[in-house]
VOTIBA-777586 format. One record per residue (C-alpha): x, y, z; residue in one letter; residue number from 0. Coordinates in steps of 0.05 Angstrom, whole numbers, plus 5000, padded with zeros to 4 digits. Layout:
N
+------+------+------+------+-----+
:   px :   py :   pz : type : seq :
+------+------+------+------+-----+
:    X :    Y :    Z :    A : NUM :
...
+------+------+------+------+-----+
***
This chain:
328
+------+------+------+------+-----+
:   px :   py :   pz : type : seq :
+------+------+------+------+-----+
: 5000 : 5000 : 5000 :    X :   0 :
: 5031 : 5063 : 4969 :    X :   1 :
: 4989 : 5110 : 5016 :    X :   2 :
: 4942 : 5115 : 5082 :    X :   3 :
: 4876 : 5150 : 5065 :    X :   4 :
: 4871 : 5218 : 5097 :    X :   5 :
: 4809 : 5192 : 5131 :    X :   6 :
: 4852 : 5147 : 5168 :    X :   7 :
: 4901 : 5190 : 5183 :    X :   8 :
: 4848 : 5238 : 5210 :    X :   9 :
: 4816 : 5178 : 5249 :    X :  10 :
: 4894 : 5153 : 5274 :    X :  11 :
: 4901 : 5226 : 5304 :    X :  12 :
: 4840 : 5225 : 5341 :    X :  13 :
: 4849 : 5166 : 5372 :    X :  14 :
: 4915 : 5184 : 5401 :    X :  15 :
: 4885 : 5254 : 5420 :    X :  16 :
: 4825 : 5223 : 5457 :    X :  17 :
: 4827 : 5148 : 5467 :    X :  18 :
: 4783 : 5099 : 5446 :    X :  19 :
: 4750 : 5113 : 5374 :    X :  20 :
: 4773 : 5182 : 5382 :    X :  21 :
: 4717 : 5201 : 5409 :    X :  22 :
: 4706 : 5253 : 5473 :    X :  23 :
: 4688 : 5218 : 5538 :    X :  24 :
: 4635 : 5268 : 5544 :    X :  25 :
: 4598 : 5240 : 5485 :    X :  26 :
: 4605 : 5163 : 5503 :    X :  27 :
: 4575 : 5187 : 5569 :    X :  28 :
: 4517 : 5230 : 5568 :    X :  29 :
: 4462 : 5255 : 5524 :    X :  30 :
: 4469 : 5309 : 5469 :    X :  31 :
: 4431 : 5343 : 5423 :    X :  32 :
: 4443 : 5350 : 5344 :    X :  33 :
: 4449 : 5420 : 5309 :    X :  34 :
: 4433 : 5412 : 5237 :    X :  35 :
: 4447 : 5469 : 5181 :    X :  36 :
: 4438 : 5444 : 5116 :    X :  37 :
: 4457 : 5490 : 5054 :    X :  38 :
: 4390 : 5489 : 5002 :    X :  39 :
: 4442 : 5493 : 4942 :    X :  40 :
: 4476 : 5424 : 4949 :    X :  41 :
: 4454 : 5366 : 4911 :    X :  42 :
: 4421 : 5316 : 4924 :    X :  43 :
: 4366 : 5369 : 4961 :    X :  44 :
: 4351 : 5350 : 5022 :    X :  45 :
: 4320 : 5381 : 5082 :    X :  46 :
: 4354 : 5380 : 5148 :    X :  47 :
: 4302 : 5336 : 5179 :    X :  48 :
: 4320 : 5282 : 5119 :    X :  49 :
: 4391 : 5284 : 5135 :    X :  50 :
: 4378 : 5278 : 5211 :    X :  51 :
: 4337 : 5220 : 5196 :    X :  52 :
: 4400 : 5190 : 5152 :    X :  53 :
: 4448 : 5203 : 5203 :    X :  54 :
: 4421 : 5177 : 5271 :    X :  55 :
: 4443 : 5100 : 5255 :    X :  56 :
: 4516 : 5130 : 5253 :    X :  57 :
: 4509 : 5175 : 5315 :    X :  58 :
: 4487 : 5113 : 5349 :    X :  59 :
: 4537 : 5065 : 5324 :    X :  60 :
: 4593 : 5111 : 5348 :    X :  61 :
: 4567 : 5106 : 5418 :    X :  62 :
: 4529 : 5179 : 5427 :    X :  63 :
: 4455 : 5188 : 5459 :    X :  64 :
: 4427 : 5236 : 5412 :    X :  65 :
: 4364 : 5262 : 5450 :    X :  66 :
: 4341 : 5302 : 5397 :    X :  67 :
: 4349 : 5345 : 5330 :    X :  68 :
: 4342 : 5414 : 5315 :    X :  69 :
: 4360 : 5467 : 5260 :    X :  70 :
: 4417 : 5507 : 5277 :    X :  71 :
: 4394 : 5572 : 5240 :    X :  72 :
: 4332 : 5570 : 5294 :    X :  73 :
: 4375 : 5563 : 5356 :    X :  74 :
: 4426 : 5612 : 5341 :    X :  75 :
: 4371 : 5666 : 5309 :    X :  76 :
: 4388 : 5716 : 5365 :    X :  77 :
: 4429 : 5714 : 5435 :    X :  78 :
: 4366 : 5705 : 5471 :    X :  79 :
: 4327 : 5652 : 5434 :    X :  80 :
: 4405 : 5621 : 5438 :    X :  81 :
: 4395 : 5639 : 5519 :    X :  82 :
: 4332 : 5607 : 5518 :    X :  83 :
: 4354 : 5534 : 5487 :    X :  84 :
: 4416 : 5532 : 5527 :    X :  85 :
: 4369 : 5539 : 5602 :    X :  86 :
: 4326 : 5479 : 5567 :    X :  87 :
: 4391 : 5440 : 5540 :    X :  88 :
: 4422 : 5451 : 5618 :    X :  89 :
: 4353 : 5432 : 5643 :    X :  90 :
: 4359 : 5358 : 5610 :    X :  91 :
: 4428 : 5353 : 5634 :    X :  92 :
: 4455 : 5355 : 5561 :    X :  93 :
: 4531 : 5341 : 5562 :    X :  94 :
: 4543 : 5347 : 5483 :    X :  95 :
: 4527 : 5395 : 5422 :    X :  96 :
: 4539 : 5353 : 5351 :    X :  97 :
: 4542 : 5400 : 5291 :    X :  98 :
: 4521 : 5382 : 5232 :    X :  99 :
: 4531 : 5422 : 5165 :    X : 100 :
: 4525 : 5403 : 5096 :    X : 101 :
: 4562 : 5455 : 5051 :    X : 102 :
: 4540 : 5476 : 4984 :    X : 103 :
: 4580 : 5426 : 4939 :    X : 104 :
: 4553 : 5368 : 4985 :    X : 105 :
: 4614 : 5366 : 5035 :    X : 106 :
: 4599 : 5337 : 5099 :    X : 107 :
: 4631 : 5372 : 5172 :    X : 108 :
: 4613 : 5333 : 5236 :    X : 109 :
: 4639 : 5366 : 5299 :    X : 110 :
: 4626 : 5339 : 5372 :    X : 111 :
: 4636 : 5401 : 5425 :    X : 112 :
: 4623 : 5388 : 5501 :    X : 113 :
: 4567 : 5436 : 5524 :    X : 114 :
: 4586 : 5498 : 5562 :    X : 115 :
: 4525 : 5501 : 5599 :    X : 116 :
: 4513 : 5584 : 5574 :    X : 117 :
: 4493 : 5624 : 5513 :    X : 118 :
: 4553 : 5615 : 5474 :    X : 119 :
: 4537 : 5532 : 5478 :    X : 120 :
: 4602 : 5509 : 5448 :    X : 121 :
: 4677 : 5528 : 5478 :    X : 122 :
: 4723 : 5559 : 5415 :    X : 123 :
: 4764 : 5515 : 5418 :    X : 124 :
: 4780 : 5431 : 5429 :    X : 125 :
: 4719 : 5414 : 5392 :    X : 126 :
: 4723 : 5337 : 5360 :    X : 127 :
: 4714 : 5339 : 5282 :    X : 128 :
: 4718 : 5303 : 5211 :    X : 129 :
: 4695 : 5310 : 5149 :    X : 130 :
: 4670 : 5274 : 5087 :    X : 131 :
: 4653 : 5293 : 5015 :    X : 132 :
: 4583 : 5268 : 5022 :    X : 133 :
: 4532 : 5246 : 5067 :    X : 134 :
: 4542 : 5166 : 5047 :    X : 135 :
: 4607 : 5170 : 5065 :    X : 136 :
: 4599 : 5201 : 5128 :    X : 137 :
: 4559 : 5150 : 5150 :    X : 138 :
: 4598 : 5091 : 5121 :    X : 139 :
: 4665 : 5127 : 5168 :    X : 140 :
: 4623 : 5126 : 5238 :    X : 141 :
: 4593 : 5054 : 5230 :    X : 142 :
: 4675 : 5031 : 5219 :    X : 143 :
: 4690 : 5072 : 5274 :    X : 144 :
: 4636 : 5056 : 5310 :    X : 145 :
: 4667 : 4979 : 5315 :    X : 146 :
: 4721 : 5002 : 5364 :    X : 147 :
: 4676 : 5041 : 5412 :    X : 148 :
: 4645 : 5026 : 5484 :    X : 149 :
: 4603 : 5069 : 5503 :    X : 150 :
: 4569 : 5076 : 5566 :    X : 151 :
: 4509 : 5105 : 5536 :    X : 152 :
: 4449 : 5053 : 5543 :    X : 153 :
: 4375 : 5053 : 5522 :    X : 154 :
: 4379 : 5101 : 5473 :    X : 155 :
: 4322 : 5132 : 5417 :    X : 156 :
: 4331 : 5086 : 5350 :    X : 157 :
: 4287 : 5146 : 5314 :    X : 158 :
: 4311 : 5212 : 5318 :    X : 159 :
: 4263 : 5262 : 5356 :    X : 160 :
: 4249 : 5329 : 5336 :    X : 161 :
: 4224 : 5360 : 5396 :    X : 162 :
: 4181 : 5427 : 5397 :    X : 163 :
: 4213 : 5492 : 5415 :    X : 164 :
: 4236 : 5481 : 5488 :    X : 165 :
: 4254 : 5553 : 5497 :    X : 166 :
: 4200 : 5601 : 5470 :    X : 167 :
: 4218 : 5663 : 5444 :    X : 168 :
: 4196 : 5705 : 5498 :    X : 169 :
: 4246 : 5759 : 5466 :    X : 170 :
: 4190 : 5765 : 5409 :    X : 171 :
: 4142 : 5807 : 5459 :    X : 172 :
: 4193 : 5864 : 5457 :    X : 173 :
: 4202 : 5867 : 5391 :    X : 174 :
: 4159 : 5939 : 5364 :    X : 175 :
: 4144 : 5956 : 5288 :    X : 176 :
: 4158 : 6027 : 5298 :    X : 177 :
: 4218 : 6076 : 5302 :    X : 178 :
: 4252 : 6097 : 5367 :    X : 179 :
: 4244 : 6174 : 5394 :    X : 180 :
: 4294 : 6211 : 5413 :    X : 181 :
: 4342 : 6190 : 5368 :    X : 182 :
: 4372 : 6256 : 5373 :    X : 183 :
: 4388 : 6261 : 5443 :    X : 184 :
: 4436 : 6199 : 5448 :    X : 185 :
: 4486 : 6172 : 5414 :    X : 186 :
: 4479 : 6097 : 5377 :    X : 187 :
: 4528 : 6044 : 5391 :    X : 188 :
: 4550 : 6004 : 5330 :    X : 189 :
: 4577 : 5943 : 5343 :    X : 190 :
: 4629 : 5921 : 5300 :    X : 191 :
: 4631 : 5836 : 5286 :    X : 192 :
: 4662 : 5806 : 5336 :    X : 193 :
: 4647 : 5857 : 5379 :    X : 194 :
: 4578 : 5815 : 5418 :    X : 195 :
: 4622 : 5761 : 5450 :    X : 196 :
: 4625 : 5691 : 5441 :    X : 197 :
: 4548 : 5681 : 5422 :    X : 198 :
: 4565 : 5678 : 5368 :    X : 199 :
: 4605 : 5623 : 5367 :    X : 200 :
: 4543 : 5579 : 5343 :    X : 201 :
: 4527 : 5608 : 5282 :    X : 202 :
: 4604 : 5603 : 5260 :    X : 203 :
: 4585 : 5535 : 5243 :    X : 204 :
: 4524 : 5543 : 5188 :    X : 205 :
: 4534 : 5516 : 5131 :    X : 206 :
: 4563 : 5578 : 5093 :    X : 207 :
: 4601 : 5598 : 5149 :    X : 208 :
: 4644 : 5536 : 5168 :    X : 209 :
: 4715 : 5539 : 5141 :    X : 210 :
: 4722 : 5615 : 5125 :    X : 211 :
: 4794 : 5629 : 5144 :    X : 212 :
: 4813 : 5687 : 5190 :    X : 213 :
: 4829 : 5728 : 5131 :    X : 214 :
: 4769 : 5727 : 5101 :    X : 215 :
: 4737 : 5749 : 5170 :    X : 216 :
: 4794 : 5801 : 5174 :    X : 217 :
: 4779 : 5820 : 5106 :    X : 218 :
: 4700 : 5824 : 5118 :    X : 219 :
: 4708 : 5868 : 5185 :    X : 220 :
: 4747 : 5919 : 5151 :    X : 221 :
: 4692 : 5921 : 5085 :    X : 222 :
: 4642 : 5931 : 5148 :    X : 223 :
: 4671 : 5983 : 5187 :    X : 224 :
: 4692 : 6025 : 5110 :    X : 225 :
: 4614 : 6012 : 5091 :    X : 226 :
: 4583 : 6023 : 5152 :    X : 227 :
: 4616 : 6088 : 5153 :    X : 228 :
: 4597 : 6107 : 5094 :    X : 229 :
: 4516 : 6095 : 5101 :    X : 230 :
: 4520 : 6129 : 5164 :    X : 231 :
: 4541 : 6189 : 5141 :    X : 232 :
: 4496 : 6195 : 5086 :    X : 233 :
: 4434 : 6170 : 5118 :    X : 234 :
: 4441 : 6186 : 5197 :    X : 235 :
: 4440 : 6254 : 5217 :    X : 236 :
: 4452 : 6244 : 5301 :    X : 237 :
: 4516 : 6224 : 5335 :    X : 238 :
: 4538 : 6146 : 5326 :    X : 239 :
: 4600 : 6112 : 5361 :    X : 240 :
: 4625 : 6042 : 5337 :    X : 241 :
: 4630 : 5990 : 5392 :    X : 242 :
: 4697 : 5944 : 5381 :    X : 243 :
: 4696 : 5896 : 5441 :    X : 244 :
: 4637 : 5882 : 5490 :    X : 245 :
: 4615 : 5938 : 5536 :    X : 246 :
: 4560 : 5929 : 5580 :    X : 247 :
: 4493 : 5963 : 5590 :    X : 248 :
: 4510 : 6006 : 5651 :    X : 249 :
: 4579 : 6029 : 5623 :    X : 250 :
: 4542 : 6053 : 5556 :    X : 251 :
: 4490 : 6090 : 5589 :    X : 252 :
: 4541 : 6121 : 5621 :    X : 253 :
: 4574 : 6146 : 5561 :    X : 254 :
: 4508 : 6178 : 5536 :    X : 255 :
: 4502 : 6116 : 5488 :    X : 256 :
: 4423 : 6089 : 5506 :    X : 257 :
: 4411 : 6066 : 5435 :    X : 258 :
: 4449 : 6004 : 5396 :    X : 259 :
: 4440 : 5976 : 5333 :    X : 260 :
: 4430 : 5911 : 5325 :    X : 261 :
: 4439 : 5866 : 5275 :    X : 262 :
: 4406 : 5790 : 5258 :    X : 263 :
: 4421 : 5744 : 5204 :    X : 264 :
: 4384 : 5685 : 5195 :    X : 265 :
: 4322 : 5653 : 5146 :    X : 266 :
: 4275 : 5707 : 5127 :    X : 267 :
: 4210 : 5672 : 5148 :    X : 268 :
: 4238 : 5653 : 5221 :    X : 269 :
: 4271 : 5720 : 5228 :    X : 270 :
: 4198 : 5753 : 5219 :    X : 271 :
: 4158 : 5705 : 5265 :    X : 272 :
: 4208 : 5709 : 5320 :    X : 273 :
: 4193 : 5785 : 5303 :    X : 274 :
: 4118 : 5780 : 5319 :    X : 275 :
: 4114 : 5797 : 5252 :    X : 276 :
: 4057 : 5759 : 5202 :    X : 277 :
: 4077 : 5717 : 5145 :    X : 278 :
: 4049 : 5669 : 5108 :    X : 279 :
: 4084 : 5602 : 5088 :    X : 280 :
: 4149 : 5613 : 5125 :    X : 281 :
: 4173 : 5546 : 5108 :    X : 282 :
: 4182 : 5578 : 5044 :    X : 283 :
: 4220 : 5637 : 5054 :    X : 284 :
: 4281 : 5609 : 5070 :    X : 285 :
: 4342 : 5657 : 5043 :    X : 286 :
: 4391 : 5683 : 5087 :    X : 287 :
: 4379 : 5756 : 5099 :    X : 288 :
: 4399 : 5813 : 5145 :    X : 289 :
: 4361 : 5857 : 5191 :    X : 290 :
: 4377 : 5912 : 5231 :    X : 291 :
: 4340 : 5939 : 5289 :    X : 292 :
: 4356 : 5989 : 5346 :    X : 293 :
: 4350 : 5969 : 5419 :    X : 294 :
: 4343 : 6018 : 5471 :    X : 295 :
: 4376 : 5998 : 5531 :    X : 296 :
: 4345 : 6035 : 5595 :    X : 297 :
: 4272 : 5998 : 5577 :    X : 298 :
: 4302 : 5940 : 5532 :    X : 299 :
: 4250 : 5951 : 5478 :    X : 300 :
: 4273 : 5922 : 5404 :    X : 301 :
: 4250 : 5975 : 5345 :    X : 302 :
: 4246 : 5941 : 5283 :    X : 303 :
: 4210 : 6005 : 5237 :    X : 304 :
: 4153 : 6011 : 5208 :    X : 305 :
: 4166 : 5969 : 5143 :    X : 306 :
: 4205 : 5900 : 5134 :    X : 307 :
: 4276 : 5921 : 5101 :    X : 308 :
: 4322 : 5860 : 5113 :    X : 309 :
: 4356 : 5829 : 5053 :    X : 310 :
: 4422 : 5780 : 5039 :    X : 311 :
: 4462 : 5838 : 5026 :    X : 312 :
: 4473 : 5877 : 5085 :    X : 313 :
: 4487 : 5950 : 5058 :    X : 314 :
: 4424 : 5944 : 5026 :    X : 315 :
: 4384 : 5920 : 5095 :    X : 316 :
: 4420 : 5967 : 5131 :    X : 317 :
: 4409 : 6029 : 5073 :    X : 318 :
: 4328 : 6009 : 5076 :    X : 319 :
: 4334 : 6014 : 5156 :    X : 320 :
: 4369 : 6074 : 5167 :    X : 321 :
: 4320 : 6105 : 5107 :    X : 322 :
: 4257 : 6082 : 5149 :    X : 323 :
: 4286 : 6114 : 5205 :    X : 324 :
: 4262 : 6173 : 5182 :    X : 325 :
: 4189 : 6157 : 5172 :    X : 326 :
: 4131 : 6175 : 5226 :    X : 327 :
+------+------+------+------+-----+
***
């Protein structure tokens, strides 16, 4: 044999790094849940229930207690629906996320992270991972790993379950379809990426997302900050100041900043409904946009404006905000 497949080479260093099956203790001992994101471009189409469905066998055979399934774009939609599922996750005394994202051109990423018990969910760093070109093979690589493992998880569910949302979104109350007053009187606080701690860790792993290298994300902050710039001074007329690492409510108040923008990205139709906002067939609006909304921090009230302006591009969700702004 002229070479070792770089599966096996990937499997050989993760059974040095962890033991047996190179698999985390924490998932041969414990339940976990299962945090699907599934990119609508890659071929065969599949939904991420389908692929759930496909992959449970192999979850099992490596020795995890999957307990149930969920799509990652609806946990991570904002910090506090993300708040929300981590309480219910530490309620059922989860000891494992497992990420699953299928990439445009069909790739397959698997990553096991041991659950942190807060919002951010996984740590950002020693997270278990492989990956396949394709869903079949995926599963063909955890049934043959799946023949060295012992795990101490017994009596497990041989369907997966898709449980209801545990959490709520109790956020969704808050959120108003009108502008903010007194715009003029306070400064708003932009935060930069990066800038809203490590909540964000989550959605790092969607399925056009995963993989971008620090560059890019380098790159993409710098394109922000230049655009952001840019809009604001031809569309905001009051005072602004960008936000480059966490600050916290008390410390912005204090430094006459009681508005901030915020900023969700997620799939259109659950992005309006956790909004309070009516839409038919949400299923079925299912592209990635941006929206923008302001939060005012003394009474924690979410202004989304008067009309629905998010799109994929963000320049143009944030142009259609800032222009709403200005309407009674």
């Amino acid at each position: 044999m002229k070479y070792v497949p770089a599966l096996l080479l990937i499997f050989l260093n993760f059974f040095y790094s962890y033991g047996q099956g190179g698999l985390p203790d924490y998932f041969l001992d414990g339940k976990s849940v299962v945090l699907v994101s599934a990119s609508p471009q890659a071929r065969p189409s599949m939904e991420w229930q389908e692929i759930s469905e496909l992959m449970h066998a192999g979850l099992l055979s490596i020795g995890g207690d999957p307990v149930g399934y969920y799509e990652l774009e609806d946990i991570a939609l904002s910090p506090e629906v993300q708040a929300g599922y981590a309480s219910a996750f530490s309620k059922r005394l989860i000891r494992s996320i497992v990420l699953l994202t299928r990439k445009s051109n069909g790739q397959v990423a698997l990553h096991i992270a041991p659950f942190t018990g807060n919002t951010s969910m996984v740590p950002s760093s020693g997270i278990w991972a492989m990956e396949s070109d394709n869903l079949e093979d995926l599963g063909n690589s955890l049934h043959t790993m799946g023949q060295q493992v012992k795990s101490k998880n017994f009596l497990v569910l041989e369907i997966p379950e898709f449980p209801n949302s545990e959490a709520g979104i109790e956020s969704s109350r808050r959120f108003l379809a009108r502008n903010p007053l007194n715009l003029d009187a306070f400064k708003l606080g932009i935060p930069l990426s990066g800038a809203a701690g490590d909540a964000g860790l989550l959605m790092s792993f969607r399925y056009d997302l995963l993989g971008k290298s620090d560059q890019a994300v380098k790159t993409e902050q710098e394109a922000e900050k230049s655009g952001l710039e840019q809009l604001f001074k031809e569309l905001y007329p009051y005072g602004i100041e960008f936000l480059t690492n966490p600050r916290g409510d008390a410390e912005l108040v204090r430094d006459r900043i009681q508005f901030v923008l915020m900023r969700l990205e997620g799939k259109e139709g659950d992005l309006m409904e956790s909004m309070g906002l009516p839409v038919d067939n949400p299923e079925e609006k299912t592209r990635i946009v941006v929206k923008y909304y302001i939060r005012l921090i003394v009474r924690d009230e979410l202004y989304i404006g008067p009309e629905w302006d998010a799109d994929p591009d963000w320049r143009k969700a944030l142009s259609g905000f800032l222009n709403n702004l200005q309407k009674k």
